[in-house]
N, C-alpha and C positions, 0 to 999 in steps of 0.2 A: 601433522600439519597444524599452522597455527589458523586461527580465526580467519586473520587476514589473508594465509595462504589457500583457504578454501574459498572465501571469496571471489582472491584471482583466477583460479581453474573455474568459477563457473561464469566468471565476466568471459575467459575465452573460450570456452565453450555456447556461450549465447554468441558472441563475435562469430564463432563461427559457423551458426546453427542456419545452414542451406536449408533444411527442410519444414523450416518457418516460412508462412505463407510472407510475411510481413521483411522477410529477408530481401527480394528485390528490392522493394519498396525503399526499406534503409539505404541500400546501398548505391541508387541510382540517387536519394538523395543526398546523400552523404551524408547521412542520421549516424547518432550513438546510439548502441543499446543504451538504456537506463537501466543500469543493475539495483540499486539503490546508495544513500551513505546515512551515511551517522554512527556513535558506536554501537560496537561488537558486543560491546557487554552490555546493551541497555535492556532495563527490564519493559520499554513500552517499546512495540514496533508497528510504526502507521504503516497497512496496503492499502493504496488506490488502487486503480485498475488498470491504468493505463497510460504511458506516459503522453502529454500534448508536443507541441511542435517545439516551444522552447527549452524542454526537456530534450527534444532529439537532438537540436543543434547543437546541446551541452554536452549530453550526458547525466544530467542531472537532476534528481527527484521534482516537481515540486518548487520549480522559478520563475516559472511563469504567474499570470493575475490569481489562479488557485491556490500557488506557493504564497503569494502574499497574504492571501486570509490566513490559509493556513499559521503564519508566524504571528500575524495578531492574534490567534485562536492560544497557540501557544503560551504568546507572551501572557494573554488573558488567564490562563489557567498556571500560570506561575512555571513553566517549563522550559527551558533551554533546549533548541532545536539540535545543539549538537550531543545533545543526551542521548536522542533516540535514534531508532533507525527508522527508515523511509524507503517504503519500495512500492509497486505494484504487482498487479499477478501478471499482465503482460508486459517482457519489457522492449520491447519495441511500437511504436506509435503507431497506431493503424489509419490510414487515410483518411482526412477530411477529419479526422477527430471523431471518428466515425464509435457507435459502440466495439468493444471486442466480440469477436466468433469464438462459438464455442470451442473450435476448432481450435484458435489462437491461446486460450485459456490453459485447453489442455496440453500444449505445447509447451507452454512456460510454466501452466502451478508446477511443475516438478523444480524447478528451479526454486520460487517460492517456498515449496516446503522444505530444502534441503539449508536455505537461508533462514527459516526460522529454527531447524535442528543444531544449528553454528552459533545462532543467536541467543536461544532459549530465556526468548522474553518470559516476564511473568503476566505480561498483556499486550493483547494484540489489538489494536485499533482498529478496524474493516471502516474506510471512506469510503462510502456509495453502497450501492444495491449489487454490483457484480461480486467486490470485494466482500461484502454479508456473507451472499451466496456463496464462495467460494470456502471462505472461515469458514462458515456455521456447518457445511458439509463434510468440509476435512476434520471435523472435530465433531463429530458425532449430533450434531444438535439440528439435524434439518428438522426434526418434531417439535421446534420451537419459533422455526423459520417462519416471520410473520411477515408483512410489506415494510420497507422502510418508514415507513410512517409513523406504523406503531413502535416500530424496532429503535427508531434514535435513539441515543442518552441513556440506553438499556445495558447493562452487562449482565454476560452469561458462563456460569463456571464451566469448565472443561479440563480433559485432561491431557497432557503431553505425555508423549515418551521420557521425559524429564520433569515431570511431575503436572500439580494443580495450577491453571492459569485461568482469567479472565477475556472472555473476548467483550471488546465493548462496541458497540455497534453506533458508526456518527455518519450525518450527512459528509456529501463529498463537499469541500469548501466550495468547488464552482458553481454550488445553488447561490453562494452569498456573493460571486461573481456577475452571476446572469440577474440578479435580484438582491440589491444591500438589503432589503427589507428584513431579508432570513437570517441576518447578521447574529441577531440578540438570540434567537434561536440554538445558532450552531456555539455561539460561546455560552450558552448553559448545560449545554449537551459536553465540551468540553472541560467542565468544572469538573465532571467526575472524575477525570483522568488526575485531579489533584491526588488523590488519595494514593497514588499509587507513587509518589515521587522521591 
């Protein structure tokens, strides 16, 4: 199967994933999963954690006021958004913008991991503190797992099934949402990701 045809088996398998707590929820509102986009061959891939409401009405990573830093963050660091991929560990919206359950977490990282095994970036971007959490676990390095605070702008070697990668650890852009103040912040923490391009 190609790239893209693994892809589509796991968009319709989340489609049709009944035993997702967050499954009514979609579907009463007429949400899209957010699978993720961008390409297949990229060697950076940003997980959020979860997608917001204009992600549900889309389908798509990352469009709503978050999606906007985000592209400034990009443009900042010299990066074309159609370069990388863009996903979260949940992909379906959880209520109210609510955090995700563990519950909901463990539901999807499989999905997650199966997109980063199709992907095989040689860096992974973790936006936010769930997204840390989740990377730094699946990849051996919870002994390193510190608060986000310390963590931003940090990269950590690790290793894949397909060899050595980087996980680099950045605020989720809805800090520089909820607060422009964090702006110059989150675009220093995103210069690192120059190196990789």
């Amino acid at each position: 199967m190609t790239k893209t045809e693994q892809m589509k088996k796991i968009r319709d398998e989340i489609l049709n994933l009944t035993e997702s707590p967050l499954y009514a929820y979609r579907t009463e509102n007429k949400f899209f999963p957010v699978i993720g986009e961008g390409s297949h061959d990229s060697k950076i891939m940003f997980v959020g954690e979860a997608p917001g409401r204009n992600e549900a009405k889309t389908g798509k990573p990352f469009c709503g006021a978050a999606g906007k830093v985000l592209d400034a963050l990009l443009a900042h660091a010299g990066i074309q958004r159609d370069s990388v991929y863009i996903t979260n560990i949940v992909k379906d919206r959880p209520p109210e913008n609510r955090d995700p359950t563990q519950k909901e977490i463990d539901i999807y990282g499989p999905f997650l991991d199966r997109q980063i095994e199709i992907i095989q970036p040689r860096v992974i971007a973790a936006l936010g503190r769930y997204a840390m959490g989740y990377i730094m676990n699946k990849f051996g390095l919870i002994d390193e797992l510190e608060p986000i605070g310390k963590a931003h702008g940090k990269s950590y070697k690790a290793k894949a099934s397909y060899g050595d990668i980087d996980i680099v650890v950045l605020y989720h852009p809805c800090m520089a949402v909820y607060n422009p103040n964090n702006l110059g912040s989150l675009k220093k923490d995103f210069e690192v990701l120059g190196k990789y391009t």
